[in-house]
N, C-alpha and C positions, 0 to 999 in steps of 0.2 A: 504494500500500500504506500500511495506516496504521500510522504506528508507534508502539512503546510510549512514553507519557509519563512516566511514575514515571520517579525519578532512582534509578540499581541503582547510583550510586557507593558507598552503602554493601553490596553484595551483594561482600563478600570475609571470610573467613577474620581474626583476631585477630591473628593472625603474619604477616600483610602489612603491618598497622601499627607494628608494635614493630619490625620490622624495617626497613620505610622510614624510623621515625622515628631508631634506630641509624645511618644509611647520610647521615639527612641532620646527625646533631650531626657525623660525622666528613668532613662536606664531601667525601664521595666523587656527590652524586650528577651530576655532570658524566659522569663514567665510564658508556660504552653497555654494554649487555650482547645476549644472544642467547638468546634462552628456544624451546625446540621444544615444540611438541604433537602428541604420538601417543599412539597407544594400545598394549597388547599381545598381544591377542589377538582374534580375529575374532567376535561370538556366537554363539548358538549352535551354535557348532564350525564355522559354516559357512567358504565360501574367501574372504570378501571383506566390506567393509563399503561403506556409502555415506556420505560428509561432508556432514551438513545443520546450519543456524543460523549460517552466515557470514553471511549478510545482520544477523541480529540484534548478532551481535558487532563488527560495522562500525558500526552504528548507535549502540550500549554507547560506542564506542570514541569516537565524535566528539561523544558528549554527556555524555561522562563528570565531575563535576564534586562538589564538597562546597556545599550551603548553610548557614544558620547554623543552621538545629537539628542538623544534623551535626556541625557545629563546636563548638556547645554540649555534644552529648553526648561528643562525647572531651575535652572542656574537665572534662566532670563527672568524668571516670574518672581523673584526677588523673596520666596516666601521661607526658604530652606539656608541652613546653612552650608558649608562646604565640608565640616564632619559628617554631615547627614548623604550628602551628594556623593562622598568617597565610600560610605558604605551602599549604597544604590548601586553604583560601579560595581561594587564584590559580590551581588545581591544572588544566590542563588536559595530554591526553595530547597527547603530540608525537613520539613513536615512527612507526617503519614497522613496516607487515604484508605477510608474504612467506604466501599461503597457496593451496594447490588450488583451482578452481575449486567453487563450489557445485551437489554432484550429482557429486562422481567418485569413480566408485568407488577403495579404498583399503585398504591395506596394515598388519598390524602393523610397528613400530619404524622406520617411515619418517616423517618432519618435515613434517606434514600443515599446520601453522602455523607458522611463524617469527616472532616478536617481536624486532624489533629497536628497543631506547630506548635513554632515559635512565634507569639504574637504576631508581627509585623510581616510575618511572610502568609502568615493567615487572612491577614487584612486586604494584601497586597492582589490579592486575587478572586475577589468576591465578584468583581459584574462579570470577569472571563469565563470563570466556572459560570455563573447563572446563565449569562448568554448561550453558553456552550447546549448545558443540559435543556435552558427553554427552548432553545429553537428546534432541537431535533428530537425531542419528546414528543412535542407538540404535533408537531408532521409525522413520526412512526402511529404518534395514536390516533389522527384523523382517517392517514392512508391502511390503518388496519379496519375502521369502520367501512370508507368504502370497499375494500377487499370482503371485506367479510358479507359487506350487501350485494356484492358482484356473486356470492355464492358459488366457486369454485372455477367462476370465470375468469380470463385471464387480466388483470390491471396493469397497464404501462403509466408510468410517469409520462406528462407532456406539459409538462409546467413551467420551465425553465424562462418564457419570456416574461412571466408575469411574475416572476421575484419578485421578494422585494429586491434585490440585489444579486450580484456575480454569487456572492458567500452562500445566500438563499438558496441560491437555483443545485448548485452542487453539493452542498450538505441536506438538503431538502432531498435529494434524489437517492442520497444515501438513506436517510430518514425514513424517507419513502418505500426502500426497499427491503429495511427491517421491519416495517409494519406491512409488508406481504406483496407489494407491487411486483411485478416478474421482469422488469425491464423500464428503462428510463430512453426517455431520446435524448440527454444531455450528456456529449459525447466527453466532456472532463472528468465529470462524475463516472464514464462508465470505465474512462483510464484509469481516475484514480486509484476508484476503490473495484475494480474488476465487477461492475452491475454489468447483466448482457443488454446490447445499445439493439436500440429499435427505430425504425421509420424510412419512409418512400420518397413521398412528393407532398410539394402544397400546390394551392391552386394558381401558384401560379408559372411551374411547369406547365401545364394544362394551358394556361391564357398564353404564354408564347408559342405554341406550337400552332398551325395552321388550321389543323383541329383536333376536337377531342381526341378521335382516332388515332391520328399521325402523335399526338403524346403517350398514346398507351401503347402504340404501337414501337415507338423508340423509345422506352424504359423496357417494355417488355424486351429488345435487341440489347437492351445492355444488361438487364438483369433475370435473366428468362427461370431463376428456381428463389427468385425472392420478389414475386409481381404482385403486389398492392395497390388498387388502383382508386385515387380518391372521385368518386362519381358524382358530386353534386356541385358541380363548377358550375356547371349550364341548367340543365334538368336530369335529373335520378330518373325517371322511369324511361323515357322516352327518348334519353344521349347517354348518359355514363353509362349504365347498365347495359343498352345493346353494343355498345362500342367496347368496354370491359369481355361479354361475351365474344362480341365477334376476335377480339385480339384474342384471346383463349384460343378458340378453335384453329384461328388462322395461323398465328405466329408460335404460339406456347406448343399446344398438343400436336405439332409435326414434328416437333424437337423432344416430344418424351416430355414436357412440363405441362403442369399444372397451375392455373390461377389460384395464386393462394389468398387471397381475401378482395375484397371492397370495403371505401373506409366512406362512412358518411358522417358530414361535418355539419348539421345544420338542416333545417324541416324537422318535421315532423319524425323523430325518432323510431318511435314502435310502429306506426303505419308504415315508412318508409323502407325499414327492415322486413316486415310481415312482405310486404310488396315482391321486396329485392328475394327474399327466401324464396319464393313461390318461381320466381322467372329462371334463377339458377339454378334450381332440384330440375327444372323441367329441360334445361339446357343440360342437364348432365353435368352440375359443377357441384354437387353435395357435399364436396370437400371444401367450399372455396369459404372462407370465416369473412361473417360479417362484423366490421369495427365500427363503432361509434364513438364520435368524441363532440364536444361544445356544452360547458359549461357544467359538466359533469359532476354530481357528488354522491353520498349514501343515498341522500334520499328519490333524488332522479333516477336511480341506477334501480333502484327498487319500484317506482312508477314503471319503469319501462317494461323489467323482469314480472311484473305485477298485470301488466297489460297484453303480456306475452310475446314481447317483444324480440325477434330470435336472436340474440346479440351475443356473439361469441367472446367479444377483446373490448373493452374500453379504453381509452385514452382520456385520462384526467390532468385538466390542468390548474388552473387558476384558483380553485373552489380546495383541492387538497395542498400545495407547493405555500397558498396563503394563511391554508385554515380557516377560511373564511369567515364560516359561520361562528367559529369563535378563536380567534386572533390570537390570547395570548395565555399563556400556561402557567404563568406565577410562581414559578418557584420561588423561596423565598432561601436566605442565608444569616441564620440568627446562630448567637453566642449562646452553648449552653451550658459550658463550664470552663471554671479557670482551676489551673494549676500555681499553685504557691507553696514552696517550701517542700514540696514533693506532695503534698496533699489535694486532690481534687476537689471544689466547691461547686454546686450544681448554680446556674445563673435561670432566671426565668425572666422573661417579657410579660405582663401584665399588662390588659387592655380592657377599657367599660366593652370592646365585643370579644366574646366570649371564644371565640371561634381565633381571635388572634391569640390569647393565650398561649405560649408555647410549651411543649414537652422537656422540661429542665435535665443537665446533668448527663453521665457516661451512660450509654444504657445498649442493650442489644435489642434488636426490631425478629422477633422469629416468625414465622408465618407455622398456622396449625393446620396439620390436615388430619381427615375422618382416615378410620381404617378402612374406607373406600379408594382414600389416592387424594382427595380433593379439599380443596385452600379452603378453608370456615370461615378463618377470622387472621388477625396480624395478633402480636402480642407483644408489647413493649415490658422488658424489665431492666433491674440492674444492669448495670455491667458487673459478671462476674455469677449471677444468678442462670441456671442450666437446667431448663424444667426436662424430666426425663422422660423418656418416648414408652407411652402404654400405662401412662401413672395416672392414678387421677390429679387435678389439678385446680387447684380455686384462683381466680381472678376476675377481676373487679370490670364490669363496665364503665367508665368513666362520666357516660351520659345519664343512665341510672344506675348510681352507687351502691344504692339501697340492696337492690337483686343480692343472692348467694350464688354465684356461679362455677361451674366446675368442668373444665375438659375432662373429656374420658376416651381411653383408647385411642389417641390423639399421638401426632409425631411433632416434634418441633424443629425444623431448620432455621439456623441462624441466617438471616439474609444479606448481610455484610460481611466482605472478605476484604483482609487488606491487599490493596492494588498499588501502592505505593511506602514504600519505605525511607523514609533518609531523602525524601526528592529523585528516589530512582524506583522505576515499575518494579513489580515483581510478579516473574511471571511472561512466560509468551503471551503476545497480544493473540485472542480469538480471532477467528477469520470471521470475515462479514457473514456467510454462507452458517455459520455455526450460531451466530447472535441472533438471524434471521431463525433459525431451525428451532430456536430454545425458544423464541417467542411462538412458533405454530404448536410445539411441544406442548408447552403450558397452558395455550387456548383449548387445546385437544385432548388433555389428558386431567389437568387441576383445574381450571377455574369454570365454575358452574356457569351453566349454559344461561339462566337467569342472571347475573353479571353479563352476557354480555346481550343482552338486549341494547336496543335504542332509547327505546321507549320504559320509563319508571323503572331501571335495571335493581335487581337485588343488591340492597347495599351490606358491602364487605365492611366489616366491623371492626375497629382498632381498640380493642382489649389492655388491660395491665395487668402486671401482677399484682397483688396485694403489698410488696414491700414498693414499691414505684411506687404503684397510688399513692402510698401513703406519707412518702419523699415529698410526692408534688404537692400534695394538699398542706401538709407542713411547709413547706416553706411560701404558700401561699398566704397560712396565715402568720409566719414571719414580715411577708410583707404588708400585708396588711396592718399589722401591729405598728412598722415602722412609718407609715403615711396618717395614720391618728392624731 
């Protein structure tokens, strides 16, 4: 895989510097900390999310570094001293990463990332990590919604012009295709990260050539076992179609080939299709896949499939590459303990909404499964607490406390591994092909089919144990105590 060269040491936020540079006049930055990342809610409303862009944030993390125009430009900004500027110069990270596997599926208000540093190199990398992990969550979980509403049809990426940007279009595609896509047309992304590349002609092949004919018939001359022809330049029933046909018979099937699809970009989808099927079984082309593309998402894809629409391949672009229908992912990057003196303090954020509240302190996130195979619930405890597989088990719901609750017959995996050591991976990086496979894995084997609806999905339930709860709630009302 090739990876990115630009130096994103400078890709953070203003108040990462004024703050690191605060942390280091006061000679605290010895002192570790413990920073989480999660998110808080699922998008679009759906039961679940997928974690993509660890691989880029490991990579961020071991090359992270200031050169001297960097150095110059906050030398120019007048706000640093030239102690602070000489250690920026030397600045590498040296922290551990505690994070989920790349491709699992996940949870709100569960600690999908752990940072654990040296104050100032934990600070130093907050919006590159959030960037990193919101934008390619965001797009694996959309592009698994429409995948999963294409029902076992094949989904290509064709998104790339409506980026937001260069960065978008090619980690989108990546994104795209851990959340289940089979092929991208963005031919960087399909270098970089080895996605297989897809696509023919636009309309306006088609508009320069003489006629429709004469363009299907000179693509079919130069590509006679890969001929996709887009039929609705002029008119689909009565030009693309018979001219698709006639190039088939004439040019393709004397040479041993086969038309292998028609792609319709616009009209009327499901009638369009139901049309094109009927005219091609009758021509003898039952192999030949009908594609549709324009302005495509789960829920069109689903109209169409709903309408019986014969649609072999989709091409989505705009609507999954943006996320459209809901834009952004939120993860979020809070303090949840400090280290002093060798001892760890749990830290918590307190807020009048309840919902911001955060999960205080070291802790491990395990996910529970039935002795069926399958995810119930998350369970946040101690760090250092190891509930054991087949025991019964009491813990607390945090939403109703009241309840007495107890796993039975239950396995617990711990869902964080460390992925980073001392500022160096650990560990072969997984292949794209493997991150992709552990997400259909998980869809296929653990997570209830209820989760993954569209519509009011079963919500997955984030559990404590009884010694957590009872962490968080004390020192809740320690702070409360202190604000009196």
């Amino acid at each position: 895989m090739q990876q990115d060269e630009r130096n994103l040491g400078m890709l953070m936020d203003f108040y990462e510097m004024t703050m690191s540079y605060g942390y280091f006049e006061k000679h605290v930055n010895t002192d570790r900390v413990a920073f989480d990342v999660f998110f808080r809610k699922n998008p679009d409303g759906g039961g679940f999310a997928i974690f993509a862009g660890l691989e880029q944030i490991i990579d961020y993390l071991e090359n992270i570094h200031f050169d001297e125009s960097d150095i110059e430009y906050f030398r120019s900004l007048g706000f640093f001293s030239e102690r602070f500027l000489h250690f920026l110069g030397k600045f590498k990270f040296t922290g551990d990463v505690y994070a989920f596997k790349e491709g699992s599926i996940m949870y709100p208000n569960e600690p999908v990332i752990t940072i654990v540093a040296p104050l100032i190199d934990a600070q130093l990398i907050e919006t590159a990590v959030l960037a990193m992990m919101n934008h390619q969550s965001l797009i694996a979980t959309k592009a698994n919604r429409i995948v999963r509403a294409a029902k076992g049809r094949i989904v290509s990426d064709f998104g790339a012009r409506r980026a937001h940007n260069a960065d978008a279009a090619v980690y989108g595609a990546r994104a795209s295709y851990i959340g289940g896509c089979q092929s991208t047309a963005t031919v960087l992304a399909s270098k970089m990260f080895n996605i297989p590349v897809s696509g023919t002609m636009a309309h306006s092949w088609v508009m320069y050539h003489d006629s429709e004919y004469d363009a299907f018939k000179a693509y079919a001359e130069l590509y006679p076992d890969e001929c996709v022809f887009l039929i609705d330049t002029y008119d689909v029933m009565n030009s693309g179609l018979p001219n698709a046909i006639k190039v088939a018979k004439e040019i393709l099937e004397p040479r041993g080939c086969r038309l292998k699809g028609v792609r319709l970009d616009s009209g009327d989808l499901a009638y369009l299709a139901k049309g094109a099927r009927k005219i091609l079984d009758d021509a003898d082309l039952t192999d030949c896949k009908i594609i549709a593309s324009n302005s495509l998402d789960e829920y069109t894809i689903m109209s169409l499939l709903n309408q019986g629409g014969p649609i072999d391949v989709f091409g989505v672009g705009e609507r999954m590459i943006t996320a459209k229908s809901d834009p952004v992912f939120g993860a979020v990057y809070k303090i949840a303990a400090t280290e002093r003196k060798g001892q760890w303090k749990p830290c918590i954020k307190v807020s009048e909404s309840v919902e911001k509240i955060t999960n205080p302190g070291l802790k491990h996130v395990y996910r529970v499964y039935s002795d069926e195979g399958k995810a119930i619930a998350e369970l946040l405890t101690l760090a250092g607490e190891m509930p054991r597989n087949g025991e019964p088990y009491s813990y607390v719901d945090p939403e109703k406390p009241w309840r007495q609750l107890q796993f039975a017959n239950c396995t617990f995996k711990n869902m964080q591994e460390l992925v980073v050591e001392n500022g160096k991976r650990v560990g072969p990086s997984p292949s794209l092909e493997e991150i992709r496979r552990y997400v259909v894995d998980q869809l296929t084997n653990e997570i209830w089919e209820e989760e993954q609806r569209f519509e009011n999905p079963h919500k997955h339930y984030l559990d404590m144990s009884l010694d957590y709860y009872g962490m968080k709630i004390k020192l809740l009302e320690e702070m409360g105590a202190k604000t009196v």
